[in-house]
N, C-alpha and C positions, 0 to 999 in steps of 0.2 A: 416672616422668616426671610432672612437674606438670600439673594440666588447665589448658586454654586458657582465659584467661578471656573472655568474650559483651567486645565490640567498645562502644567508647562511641557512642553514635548522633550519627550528624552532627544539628547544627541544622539545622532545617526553616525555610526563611525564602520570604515572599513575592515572587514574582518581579517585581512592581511595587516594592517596595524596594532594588535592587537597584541599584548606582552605573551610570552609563553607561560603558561597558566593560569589567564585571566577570565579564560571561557571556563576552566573546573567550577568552579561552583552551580556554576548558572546550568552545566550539563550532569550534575549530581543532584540538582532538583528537577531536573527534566526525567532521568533515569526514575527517580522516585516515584515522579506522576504517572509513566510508561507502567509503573509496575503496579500502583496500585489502580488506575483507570484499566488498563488491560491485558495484566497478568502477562508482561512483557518485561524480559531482558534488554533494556537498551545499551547495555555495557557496550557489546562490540561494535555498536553504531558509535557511540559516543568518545569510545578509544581511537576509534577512526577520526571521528575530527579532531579530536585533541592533536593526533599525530598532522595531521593537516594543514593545524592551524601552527604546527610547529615549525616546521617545513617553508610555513608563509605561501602556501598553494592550494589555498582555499579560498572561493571567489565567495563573496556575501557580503553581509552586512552586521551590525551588533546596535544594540540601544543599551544608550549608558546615561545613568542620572547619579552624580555625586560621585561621580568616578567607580559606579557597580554599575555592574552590567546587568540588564533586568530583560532584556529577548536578541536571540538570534538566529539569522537564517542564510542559508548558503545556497549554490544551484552549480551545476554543472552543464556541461555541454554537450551534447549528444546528436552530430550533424548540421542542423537546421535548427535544432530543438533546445531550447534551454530547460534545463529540469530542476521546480526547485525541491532538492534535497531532506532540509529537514527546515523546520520553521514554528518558534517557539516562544511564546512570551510570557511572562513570572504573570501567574494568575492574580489580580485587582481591582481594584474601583475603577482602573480607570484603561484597564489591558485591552479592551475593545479600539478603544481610538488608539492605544499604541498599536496592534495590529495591525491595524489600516496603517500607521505612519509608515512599518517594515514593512509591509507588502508592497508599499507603493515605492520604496527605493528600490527594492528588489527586482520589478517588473518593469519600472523606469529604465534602470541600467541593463536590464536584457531586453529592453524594444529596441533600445539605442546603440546595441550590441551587431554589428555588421554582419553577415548573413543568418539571424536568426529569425526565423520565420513563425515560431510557434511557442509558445511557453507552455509546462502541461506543471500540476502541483496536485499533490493530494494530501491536505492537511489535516491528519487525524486527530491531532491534538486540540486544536482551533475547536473553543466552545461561546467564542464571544461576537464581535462586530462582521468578521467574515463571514458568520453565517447568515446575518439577515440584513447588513447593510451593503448598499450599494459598492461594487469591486472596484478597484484604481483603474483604468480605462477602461471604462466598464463598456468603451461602444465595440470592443474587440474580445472582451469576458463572456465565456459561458459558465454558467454553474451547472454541476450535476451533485445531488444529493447521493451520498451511501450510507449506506448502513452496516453496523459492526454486530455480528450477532455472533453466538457462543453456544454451545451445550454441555454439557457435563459427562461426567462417567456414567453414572449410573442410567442416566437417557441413552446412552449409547447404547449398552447393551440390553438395553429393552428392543432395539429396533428391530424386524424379523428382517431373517434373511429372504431373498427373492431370487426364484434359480432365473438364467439369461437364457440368452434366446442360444438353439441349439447349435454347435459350433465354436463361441465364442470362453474364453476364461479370461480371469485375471492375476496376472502376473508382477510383482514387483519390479519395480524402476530399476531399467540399465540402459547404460550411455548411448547403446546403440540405437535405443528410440530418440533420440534426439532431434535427428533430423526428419522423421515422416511426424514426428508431434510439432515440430516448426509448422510443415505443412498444414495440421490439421488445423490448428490456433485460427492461422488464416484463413483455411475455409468455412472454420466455424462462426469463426467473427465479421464476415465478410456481411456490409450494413445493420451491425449489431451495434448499440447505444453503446458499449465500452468500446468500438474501435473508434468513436467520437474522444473517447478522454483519453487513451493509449492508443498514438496514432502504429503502435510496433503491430499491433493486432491487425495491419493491415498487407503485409506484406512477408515473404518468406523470409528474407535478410531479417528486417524487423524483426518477425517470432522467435530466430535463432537467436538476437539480443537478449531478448525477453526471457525466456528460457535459461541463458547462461547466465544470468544476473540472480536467478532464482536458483541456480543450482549453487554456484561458483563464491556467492556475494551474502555478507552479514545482515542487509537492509530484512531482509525476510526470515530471519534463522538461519539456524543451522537446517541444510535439506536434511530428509531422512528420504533415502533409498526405499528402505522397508516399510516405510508406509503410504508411500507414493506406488498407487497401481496403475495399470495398465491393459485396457483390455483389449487381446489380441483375436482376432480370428484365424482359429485353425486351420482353417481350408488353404488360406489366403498366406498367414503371417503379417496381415496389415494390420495395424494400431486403429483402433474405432473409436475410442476414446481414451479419457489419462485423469485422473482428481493424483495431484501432487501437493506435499504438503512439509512443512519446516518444523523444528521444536525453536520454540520464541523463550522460552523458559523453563527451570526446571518442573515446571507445575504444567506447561501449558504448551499444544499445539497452533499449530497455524496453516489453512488451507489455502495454499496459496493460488492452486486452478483448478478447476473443474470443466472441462471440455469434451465435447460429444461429438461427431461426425453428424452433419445434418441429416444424414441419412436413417442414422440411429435413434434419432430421438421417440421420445413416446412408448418406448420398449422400457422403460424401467432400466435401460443403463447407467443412467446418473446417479438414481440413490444407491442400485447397488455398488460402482465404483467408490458413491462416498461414504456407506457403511462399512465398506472393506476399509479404508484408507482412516476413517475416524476409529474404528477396532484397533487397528494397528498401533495409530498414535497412544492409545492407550494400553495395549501392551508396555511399551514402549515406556512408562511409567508419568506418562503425562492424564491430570486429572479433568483435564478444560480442553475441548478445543475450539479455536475462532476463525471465523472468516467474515468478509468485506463483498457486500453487493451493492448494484447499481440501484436505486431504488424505483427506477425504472423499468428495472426488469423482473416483470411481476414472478414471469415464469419461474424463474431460480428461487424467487422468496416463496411461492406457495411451498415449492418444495425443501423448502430449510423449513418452514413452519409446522411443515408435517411431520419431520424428523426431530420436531420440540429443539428446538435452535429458539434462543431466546435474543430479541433485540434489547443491544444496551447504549447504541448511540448514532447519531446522523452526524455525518461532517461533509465538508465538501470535496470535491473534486474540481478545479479548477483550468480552464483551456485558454489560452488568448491568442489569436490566428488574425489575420489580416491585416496588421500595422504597419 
């Protein structure tokens, strides 16, 4: 048998060059996979770059072979921080090595990007060469593995309720917890293995980002107020903890943080804020809902395991610091 011969590499072209409407297709099969890998609405994400890439104020890159475009990925700027956005390549025989080719433009032109000190990505999509091959400067690459786990309706309401400790209730999300759940993020996170991949998790400014991107921004759904809780103490009126959470589609929720007071923990706070909050989403006429852990963090997985949260996929998390 003859050997295979090494795949001719797509063209690498700037995503500002790119005609107006020449990313639709390629983000109407992206939309597709979003929805059938994880019961995800990419629409408002993807109306966002379209408009973006309309504009010509979208930094990234595209791979094009025969004049179609077959992957792309964009990053933004965030201080010090470059962030890449979204990052995606037409599943194939040979989409592993193109990965690596867009990864490494992408990371190339933000090392060499003047005060940027850090790259952070978390590429959910990514089932091929980024997950087990060696990363584009890989002597400045960390990998962290997560995981994408999910439960169902009917899991939900099998969970018992658990009363809290005496004092405390939980109240639905308003704006005016914003600022001491900043605070909490950070003292919660404070040498926690995700303030390693989200450097925001380490500071107050930081968490105030973090938080308004989750409340304000399509990346994550639409927030829902009402089934994002919040547990207050009575005595006090201080926030102890917060499980907030977005609708990603008409079928489907999304947990987007789960945060304890260290002080709190071990009391059964956590599942009861997330049996409140996963209840709600399903009020709410959502059938699924999901969230994303470190896989490191054993602690948080025993407790989605116990809650029958089912794993459906590992991707990476990506960091590049010291260049």
């Amino acid at each position: 048998m003859a050997a295979q011969q090494n795949p001719q590499l797509p063209e690498v072209v700037e995503i500002r060059q790119l005609a107006p409407g020449e990313l639709e297709r390629l983000l109407g099969e992206e939309e597709r996979l979003w929805r059938s890998r994880y019961q995800w609405d990419f629409r408002p994400s993807s109306e966002l770059v379209q408009r973006f890439v309309q504009m010509q104020a979208l930094s990234g890159y595209a791979l094009r072979v025969d004049r179609e475009l077959i992957g792309y990925a964009y990053y933004v700027f965030e201080d010090h921080k470059g962030l890449i956005g979204d990052f995606y390549v037409r599943p194939g025989p040979h989409s592993a090595l193109f990965e690596t080719q867009l990864l490494s433009s992408v990371v190339e032109s933000l090392i060499n990007t003047p005060g940027i000190r850090r790259i952070e990505s978390q590429l959910l999509l990514n089932r091929g060469g980024i997950q087990g091959a060696p990363l584009p400067f890989d002597r400045y690459a960390t990998r962290f593995d997560r995981e994408f786990m999910s439960i169902d309706a009917a899991a939900i309401f099998d969970l018992e309720r658990r009363d809290l400790e005496a004092g405390l209730r939980l109240v639905p999300w308003n704006d005016r917890f914003h600022e001491e759940t900043a605070h909490l993020i950070a003292a919660s996170y404070r040498g926690h293995v995700d303030s390693q991949i989200n450097d925001q998790y380490r500071t107050i400014p930081g968490a105030r980002r973090f938080l308004t991107n989750i409340i304000k921004y399509p990346g994550c759904g639409q927030f829902s107020a009402q089934s994002s809780m919040v547990a207050v103490d009575d005595a006090t009126g201080r926030v102890r903890g917060v499980c907030l959470a977005s609708m990603v589609s008409e079928v489907s929720g999304h947990v987007t943080q789960l945060c304890i007071l260290p002080a709190m923990r071990g009391v059964g706070l956590g599942y009861e804020l997330l049996r409140r909050s996963l209840t709600e989403v399903v009020r709410e006429g959502r059938s699924i809902v999901s969230l994303t852990v470190t896989s490191g963090n054993t602690g948080a997985i025993r407790l989605y395991e116990s809650m029958r949260f089912k794993h459906h996929a590992t991707f990476p998390a990506l960091v590049w610091e010291g260049f």
